[in-house]
N, C-alpha and C positions, 0 to 999 in steps of 0.2 A: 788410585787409578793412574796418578803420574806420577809413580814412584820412579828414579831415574832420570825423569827429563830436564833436569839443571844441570846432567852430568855427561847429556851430549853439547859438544861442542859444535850449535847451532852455525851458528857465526860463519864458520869454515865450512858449510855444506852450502846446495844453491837450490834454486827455484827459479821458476822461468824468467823470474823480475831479479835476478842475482843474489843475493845472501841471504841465508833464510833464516836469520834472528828471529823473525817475524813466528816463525812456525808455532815454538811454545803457547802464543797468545790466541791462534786458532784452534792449537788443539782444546786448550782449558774452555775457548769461546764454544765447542760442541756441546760439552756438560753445562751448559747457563741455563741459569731456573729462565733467564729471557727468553722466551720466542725470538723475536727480533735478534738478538747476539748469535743463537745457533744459528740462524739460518744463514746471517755473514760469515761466520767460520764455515759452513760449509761453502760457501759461496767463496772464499777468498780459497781452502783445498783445493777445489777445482780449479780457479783459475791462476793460481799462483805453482802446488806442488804436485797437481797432478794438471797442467795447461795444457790444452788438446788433446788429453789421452797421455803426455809424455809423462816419463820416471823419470825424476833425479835422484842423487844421493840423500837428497833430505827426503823423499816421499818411500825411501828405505827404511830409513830411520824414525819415521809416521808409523808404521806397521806394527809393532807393539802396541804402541800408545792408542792404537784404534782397537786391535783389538782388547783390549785394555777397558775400553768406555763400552763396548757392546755386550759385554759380559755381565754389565752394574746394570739391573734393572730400575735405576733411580733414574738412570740417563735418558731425558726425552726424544724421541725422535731418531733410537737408534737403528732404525731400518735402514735410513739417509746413509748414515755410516758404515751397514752392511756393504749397499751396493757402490760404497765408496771403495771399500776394500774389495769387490768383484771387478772391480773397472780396473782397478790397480793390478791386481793379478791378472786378470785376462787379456790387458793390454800390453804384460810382460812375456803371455803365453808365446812359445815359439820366437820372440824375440832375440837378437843377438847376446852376448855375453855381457853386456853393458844392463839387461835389463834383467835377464836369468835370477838374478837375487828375490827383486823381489817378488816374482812370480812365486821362487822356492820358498818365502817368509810366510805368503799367505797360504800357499799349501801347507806349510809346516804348521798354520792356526786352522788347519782345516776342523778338528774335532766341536770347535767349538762352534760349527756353522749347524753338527749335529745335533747342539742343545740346542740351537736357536730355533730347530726348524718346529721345535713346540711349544718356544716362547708363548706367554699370554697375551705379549703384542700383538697385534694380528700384521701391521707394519710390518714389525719384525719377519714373523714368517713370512709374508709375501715375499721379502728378499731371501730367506733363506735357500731355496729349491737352486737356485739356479748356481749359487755358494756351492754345495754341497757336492751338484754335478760336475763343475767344473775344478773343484779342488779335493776334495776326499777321493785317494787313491783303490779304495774297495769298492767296483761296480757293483756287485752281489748286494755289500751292505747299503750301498745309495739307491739302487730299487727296493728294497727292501724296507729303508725309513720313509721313502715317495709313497708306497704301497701304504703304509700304517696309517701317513695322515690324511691320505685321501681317505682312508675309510672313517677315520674321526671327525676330519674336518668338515664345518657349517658355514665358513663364511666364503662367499661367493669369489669374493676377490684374492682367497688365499686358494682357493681353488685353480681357479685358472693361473695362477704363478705357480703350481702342481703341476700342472697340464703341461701349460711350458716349458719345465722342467722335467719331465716326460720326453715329449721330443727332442728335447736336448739332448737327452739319455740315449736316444734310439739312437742318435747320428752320429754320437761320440764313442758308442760303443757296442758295436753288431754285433759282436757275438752275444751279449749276452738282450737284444734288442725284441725277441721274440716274445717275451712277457710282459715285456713296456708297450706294446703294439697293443695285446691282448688290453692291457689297462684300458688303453686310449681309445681302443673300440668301444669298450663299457660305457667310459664312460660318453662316448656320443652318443650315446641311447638312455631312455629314462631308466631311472626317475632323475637323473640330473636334471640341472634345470638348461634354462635357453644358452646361456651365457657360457658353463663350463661344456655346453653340449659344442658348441660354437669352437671353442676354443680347442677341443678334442681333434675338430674336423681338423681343423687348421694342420696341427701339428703329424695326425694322420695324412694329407695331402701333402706334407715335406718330406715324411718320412717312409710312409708305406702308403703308396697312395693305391696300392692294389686292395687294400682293408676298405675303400671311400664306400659311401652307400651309393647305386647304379641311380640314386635321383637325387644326386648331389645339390644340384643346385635349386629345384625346390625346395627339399628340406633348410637350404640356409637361410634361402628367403622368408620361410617358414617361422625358423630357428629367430630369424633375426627381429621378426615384424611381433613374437610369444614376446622377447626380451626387452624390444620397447615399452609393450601392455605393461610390462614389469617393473621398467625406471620411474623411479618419483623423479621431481623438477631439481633440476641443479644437477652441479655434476657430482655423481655416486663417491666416485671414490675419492673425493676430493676432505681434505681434511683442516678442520680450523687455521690456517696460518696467518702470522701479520703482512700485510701490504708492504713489503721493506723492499725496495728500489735495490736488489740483490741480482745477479746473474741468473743462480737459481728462481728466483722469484718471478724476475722477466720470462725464464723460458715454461714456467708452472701456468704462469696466466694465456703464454700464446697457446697451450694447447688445445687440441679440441675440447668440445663444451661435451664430449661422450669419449674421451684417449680410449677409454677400456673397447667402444665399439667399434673404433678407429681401426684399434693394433690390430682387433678378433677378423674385420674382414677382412685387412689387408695381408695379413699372416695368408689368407686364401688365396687371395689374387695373387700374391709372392710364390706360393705353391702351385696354383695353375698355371703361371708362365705363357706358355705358348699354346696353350689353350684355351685360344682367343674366344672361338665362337660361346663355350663355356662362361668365359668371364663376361662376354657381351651380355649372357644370359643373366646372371650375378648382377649385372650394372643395372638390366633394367627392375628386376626388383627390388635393387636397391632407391633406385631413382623414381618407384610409382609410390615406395611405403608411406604409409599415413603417417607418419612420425618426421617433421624439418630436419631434426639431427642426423636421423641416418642418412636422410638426401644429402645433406652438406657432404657429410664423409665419404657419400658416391662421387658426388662431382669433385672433389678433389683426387680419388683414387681413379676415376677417369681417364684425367691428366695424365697420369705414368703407363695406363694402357693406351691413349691417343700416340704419347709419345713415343711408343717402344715399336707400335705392332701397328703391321695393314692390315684395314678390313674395310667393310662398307658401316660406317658408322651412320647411316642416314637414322637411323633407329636412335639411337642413343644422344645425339646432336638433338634431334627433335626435342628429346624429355631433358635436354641441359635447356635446352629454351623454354620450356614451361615451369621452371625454375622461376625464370624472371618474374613471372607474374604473382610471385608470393609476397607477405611482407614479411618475411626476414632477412633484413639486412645479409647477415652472415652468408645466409643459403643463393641470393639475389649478387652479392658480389663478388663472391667463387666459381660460382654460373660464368659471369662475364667477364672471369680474369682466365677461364680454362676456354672458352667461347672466341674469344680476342687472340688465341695461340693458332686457334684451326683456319683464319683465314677464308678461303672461300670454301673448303669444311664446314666451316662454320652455317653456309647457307640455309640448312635445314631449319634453323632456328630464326633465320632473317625476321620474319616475324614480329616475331615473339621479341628482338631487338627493339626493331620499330615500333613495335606498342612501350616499352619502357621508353625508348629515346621520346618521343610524344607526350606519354603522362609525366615524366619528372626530366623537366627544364635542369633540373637544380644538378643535375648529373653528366650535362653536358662536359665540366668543366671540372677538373680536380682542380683544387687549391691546397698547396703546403705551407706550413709554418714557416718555411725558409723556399725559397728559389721561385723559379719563373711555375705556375700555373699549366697544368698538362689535360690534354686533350682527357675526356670521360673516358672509363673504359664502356660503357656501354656504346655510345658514337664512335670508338675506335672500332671495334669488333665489328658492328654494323658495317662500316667503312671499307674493313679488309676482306668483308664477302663480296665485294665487288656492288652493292646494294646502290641504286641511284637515289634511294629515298634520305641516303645520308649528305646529301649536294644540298637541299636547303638549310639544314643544321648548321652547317660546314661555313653557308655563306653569311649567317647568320651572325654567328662567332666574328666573323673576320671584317663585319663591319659592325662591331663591337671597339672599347676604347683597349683592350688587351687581351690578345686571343691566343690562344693558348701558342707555345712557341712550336709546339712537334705538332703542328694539325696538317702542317704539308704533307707530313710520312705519310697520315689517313688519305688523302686526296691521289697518291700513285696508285693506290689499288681501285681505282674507281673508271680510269681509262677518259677516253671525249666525255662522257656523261658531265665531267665534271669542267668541261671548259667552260662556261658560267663566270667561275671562281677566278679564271686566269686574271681581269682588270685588280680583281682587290688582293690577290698574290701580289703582282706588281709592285702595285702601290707598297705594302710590306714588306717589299724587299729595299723599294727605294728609302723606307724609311731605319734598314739597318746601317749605322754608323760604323767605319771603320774602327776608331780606338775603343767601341765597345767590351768590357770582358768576356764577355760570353757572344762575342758577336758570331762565332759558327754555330753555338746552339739555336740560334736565333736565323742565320740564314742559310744553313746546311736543309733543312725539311723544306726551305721555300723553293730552294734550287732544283730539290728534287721532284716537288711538284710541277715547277715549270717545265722542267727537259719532258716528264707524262706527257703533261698534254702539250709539248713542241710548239710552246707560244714565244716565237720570233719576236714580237714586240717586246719584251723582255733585253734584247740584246742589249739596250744603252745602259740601263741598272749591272746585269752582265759582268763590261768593260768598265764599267766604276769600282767595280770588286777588284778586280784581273790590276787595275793600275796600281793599287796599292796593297798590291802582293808583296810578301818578303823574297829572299831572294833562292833559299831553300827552306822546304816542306817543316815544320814544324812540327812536333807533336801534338799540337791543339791546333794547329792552323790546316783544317781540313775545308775551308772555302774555297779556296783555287781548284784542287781538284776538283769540286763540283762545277765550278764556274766553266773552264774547260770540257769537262766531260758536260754539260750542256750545249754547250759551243760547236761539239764535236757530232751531238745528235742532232743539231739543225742542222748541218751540213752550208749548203752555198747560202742557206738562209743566213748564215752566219757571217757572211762576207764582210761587211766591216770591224769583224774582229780581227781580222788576218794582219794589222799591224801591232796593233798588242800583242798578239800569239807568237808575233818572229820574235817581237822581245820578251819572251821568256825562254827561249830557245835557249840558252846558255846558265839556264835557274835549274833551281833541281824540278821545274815543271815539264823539264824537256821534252821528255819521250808524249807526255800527253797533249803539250802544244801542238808540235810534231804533227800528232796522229789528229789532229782538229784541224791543225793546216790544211791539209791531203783533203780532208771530208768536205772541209770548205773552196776544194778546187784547184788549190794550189799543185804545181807540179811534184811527181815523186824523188825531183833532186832538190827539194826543200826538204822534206821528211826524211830518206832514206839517210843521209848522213851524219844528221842527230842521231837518229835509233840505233847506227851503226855503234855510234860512240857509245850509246847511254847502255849494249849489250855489256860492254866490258866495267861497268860502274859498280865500284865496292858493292853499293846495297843490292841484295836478292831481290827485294822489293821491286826496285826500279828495273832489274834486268828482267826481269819476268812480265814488268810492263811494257817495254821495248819489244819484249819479244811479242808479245799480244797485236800491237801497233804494226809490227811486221808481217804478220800474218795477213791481217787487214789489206795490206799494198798487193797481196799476193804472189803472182810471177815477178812483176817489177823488181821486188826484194831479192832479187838472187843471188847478188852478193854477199849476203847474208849467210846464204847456208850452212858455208864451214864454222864460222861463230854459233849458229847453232846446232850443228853435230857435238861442236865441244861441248854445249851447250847440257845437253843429253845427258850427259856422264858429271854433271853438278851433283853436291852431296844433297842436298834438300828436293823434296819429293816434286812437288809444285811444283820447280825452277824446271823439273827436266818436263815433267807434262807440259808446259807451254811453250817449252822449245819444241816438243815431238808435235803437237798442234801446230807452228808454226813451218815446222818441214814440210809438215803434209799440205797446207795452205800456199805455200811458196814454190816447191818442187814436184809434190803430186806425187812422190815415192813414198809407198807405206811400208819400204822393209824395212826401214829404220826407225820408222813410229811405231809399229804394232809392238812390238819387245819391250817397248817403254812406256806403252800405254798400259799391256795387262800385267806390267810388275807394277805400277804406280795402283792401277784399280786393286790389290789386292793390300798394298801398302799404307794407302790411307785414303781411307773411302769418300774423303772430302774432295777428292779428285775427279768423281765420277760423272758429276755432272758437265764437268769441262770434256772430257773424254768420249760422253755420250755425244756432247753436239755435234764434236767432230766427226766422230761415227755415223752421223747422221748426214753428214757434210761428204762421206768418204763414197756411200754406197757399198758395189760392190767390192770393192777394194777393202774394205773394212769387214768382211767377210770372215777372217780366221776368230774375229777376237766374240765374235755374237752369241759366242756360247755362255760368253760372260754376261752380256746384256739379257740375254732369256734367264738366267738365274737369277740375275737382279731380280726380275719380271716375277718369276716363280717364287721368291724368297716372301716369308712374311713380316720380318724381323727391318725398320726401317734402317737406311744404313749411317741415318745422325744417333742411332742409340749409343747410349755407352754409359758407363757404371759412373756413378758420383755426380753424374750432373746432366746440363738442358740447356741448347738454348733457346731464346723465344722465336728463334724463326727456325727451328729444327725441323719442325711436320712441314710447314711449306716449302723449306729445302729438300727433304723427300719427296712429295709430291710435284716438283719439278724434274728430281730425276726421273720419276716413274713417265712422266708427259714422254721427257727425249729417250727414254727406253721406247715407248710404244712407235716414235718415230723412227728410229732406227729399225726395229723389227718389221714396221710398214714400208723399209724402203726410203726414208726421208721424205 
């Protein structure tokens, strides 16, 4: 099976870690009578000659030699190896000319994906269907070998890799996609059983979602609560492997403790999209079923409808809180990690928090193997509904010998409720040390707690920070800024900071001194002349903060202007919104804001909520642009979504813009 491979010249090919001598020894490592050996060779293929998806020249010269071992039925575990060689080709699909080979090497081995797909492995076949679809050049003949083993096949889980392999079919190849439908229909109907019926739907609702049955979503609640009755303990498809500290091995063990019922609903949710009220439907059955696993796998697919789409989630918030009170770990800490995103979303479940945060102390508190101790998530969540019942926890911790370092973040969402806390904040902040390493992680959440709740007694801790500032902004030195932008929300309660502040006047803290001065009283021919300067400052950063600060002063500013018309016509999106905010704050002319406000709202949506306040700030004057804000209003789609990723203050960033839309349409 390695006939040839001493005869390529390894050496002189690469991989992602540079020369890939290495490669002969993982390929021979696949064929090992060891468990443990295969599973590192596949483990090192992945992450060495096929590394994030990439080809190199040596994962060309791999394509023989694999297929090669998937054709020896001696070879254990050649299914691994299948969907090695699917990943390889399909990640070459459409590729530029650098990877075109070997997408063409695995097509050119397509025939033999055709004997696989009735291997006696059952392994094997599961990977085969989706081989087949995507690299055998005869549609006719690839429904055709789909259609045979669905009618032979017995095993549940070679089924549903059928299934999928089905709608693959449908979507890669319409014309001939009218008899793959027809399958897929069938088979969502008996006598299939729950799982491939499940899996049908799925594929049906991506592909032909005109085929679905008109009671869609009972039947999968139905479909899905038959398939649990039907799971023995452990996970089904899960197969003897050794415990080998492998890539592969890591990513086998985080998955869920049911993948197969994971993908079947999610495959749904993926296909109903913006048929929210639908899925809200889907969630609660998934979220009442008798079965812990499937609830886990709801509350985390939750998560991607929370984050994607508006709706009124009071229903579904409720049964992620009734969650809590289970005992399984797994189902009890996905709860309060998707629970802790929604903020005062999250209210619905306040509860149901506060009965966990009560019975298990031991939760208050995460602790890591390495680093500073972080606030619980279930107290955090609690926290950021705005819940006053999280003020004795809170104060609890913090007269404790080591409280967590981020418990300040928890305390801004809480408002006065939580002035209480303000004496032992204090005290924690005077106890942060300057030459500390991590002294902002440590005093960045205090700062922010204290500017909440506007505890002026704070000021001499403050100016302990402020004096032994550097002299411009670091990349880890994010305490000034906060100490400042504290400074600047007490206003005249600030007043003996005002000779610190003028000495940073000439630091890269300028523009926010500046604007702390002015708050604290100081005349606008202190402020105005920094912020003039700090407009024209190399960093975007800082000129956008300048420009912020200007705004602030309002009329006074008007010297300003013309720096901010140039301003306008900056290449970066941001730089020109807080110039056009700052026109409209300073001169009260919206014909040179509005141009620039609804290219930026259409540009990049992270601008909206600075746009909306202004609009909220403008009145009638801000009149031409409110067709934009009623669409906002009207849209259901949030506008932090976006493909590949999240972050964890996305939906509360949404849900602020939705607040200053409804303001703006009331008039401000």
């Amino acid at each position: 099976m390695f006939t040839g491979i001493d005869e390529v010249d390894w050496a002189s090919l690469r991989h992602a870690y540079g020369s890939a001598a290495d490669v002969p020894a993982l390929l021979r490592g696949l064929a090992s009578a060891d468990p443990a050996e295969r599973e590192g060779a596949l483990d090192g293929m992945y992450g060495s000659v096929h590394h994030q998806g990439n080809v190199y020249d040596s994962t060309l010269a791999c394509v023989p030699f694999l297929f090669s071992l998937v054709t020896r039925a001696e070879v254990p575990d050649r299914g691994g190896i299948v969907e090695l060689l699917v990943s390889i080709g399909t990640e070459s699909e459409g590729a530029g000319a650098g990877r075109a080979p070997a997408h063409a090497a695995v097509r050119s081995g397509a025939e033999v994906f055709a004997a696989l797909a009735a291997d006696p492995d059952p392994w094997v076949r599961r990977a085969a269907p989706a081989a087949l679809v995507r690299f055998l050049d005869d549609p006719a003949r690839v429904l055709g070998l789909l259609r045979e083993r669905i009618t032979v096949e017995r095993d549940d889980r070679v089924l549903l890799a059928l299934t999928e392999g089905l709608g693959l079919f449908v979507r890669r190849h319409p014309a001939h996609a009218a008899a793959a439908v027809d399958l897929l229909a069938a088979q969502s109907a008996p006598p299939y059983g729950p799982g491939p019926r499940l899996a049908a739907l799925g594929q049906l609702a991506l592909g032909a979602p005109d085929r679905l049955p008109a009671d869609l979503v009972p039947t999968v609640v139905r479909l899905l609560r038959d398939r649990s009755e039907q799971r023995s303990g452990g996970r089904p498809d899960e197969r003897d492997r050794p415990g080998t500290d492998t890539l592969v091995g890591r990513i086998r063990r985080l998955r869920p403790s049911d993948e197969e019922g994971s993908y079947l609903l999610r495959t749904l949710h993926t296909a109903l999209d913006d048929r929210v009220a639908d899925r809200i439907a889907l969630l609660t059955g998934q979220l009442t079923s008798p079965a812990p696993v499937d609830r886990c796998n709801a509350v985390w697919m939750s998560a991607g409808l929370l984050r994607e789409w508006r709706a009124d989630y009071t229903g579904p918030v409720a049964l992620l809180g009734a969650q809590l009170a289970e005992e399984h770990d797994a189902l009890r800490d996905a709860a309060v990690s998707v629970l802790s995103e929604l903020f005062d979303l999250a209210a619905p479940a306040a509860g149901h928090l506060h009965a966990l945060v009560t019975s298990r102390p031991d939760l208050w508190v995460r602790r890591w193997e390495r680093g500073a101790p972080a606030l619980g998530g279930p107290v955090k969540a609690l926290a950021r509904t705005g819940d006053a019942r999280a003020v004795p926890v809170l104060a609890q911790l913090l007269a404790g010998p080591l409280p967590p370092d981020d418990l300040g973040h928890a305390v801004v969402h809480l408002g006065r409720a939580a002035s209480p806390l303000a004496p032992a904040l204090r005290r924690r902040l005077a106890q942060v040390a300057r030459d500390w390493p991590d002294r902002a992680g440590r005093a960045v959440p205090l700062l922010s707690a204290l500017t909440a709740l506007g505890d002026a007694e704070a000021v001499p801790e403050v100016l302990r920070l402020l004096r032994t500032a550097p002299d411009r902004p670091g990349p880890r030195d994010t305490v000034v800024g906060y100490a400042i932008r504290m400074l600047d929300a007490l206003g005249a309660a600030a007043w003996e900071a005002v000779p610190v502040l003028r000495g940073l006047l000439d630091t890269g803290y300028a523009a926010a001194a500046a604007g702390a001065l002015w708050s604290a009283g100081e005349d606008v021919s202190v402020a105005l002349p920094v912020l003039l300067r700090e407009l024209t400052h190399e960093r975007s950063g800082l000129r956008r903060l300048a420009a912020g600060e200007l705004a602030r002063l309002g009329p006074a500013a008007r010297p300003a202007l013309p720096a901010l018309r140039r301003m306008t016509a900056a290449s970066r999106v941001r730089e020109r919104t807080s110039a056009a905010a700052a026109l409209w704050r300073i001169g009260g002319d919206p014909e040179p804001v509005l141009p620039v406000f609804r290219a930026a709202w259409a540009e990049n949506p992270h601008t909206r909520v600075t746009i909306a306040a202004c609009l909220a700030d403008m009145g009638p004057a801000g009149t031409p642009l409110l067709d934009l804000v009623a669409a906002e209003m009207a849209g259901a789609r949030r506008h932090t979504a976006r493909m590949g990723g999240y972050g964890s203050h996305d939906i509360q960033n949404d849900e602020e813009l939705l607040r200053v839309c409804e303001r703006v349409l009331a008039g401000g």
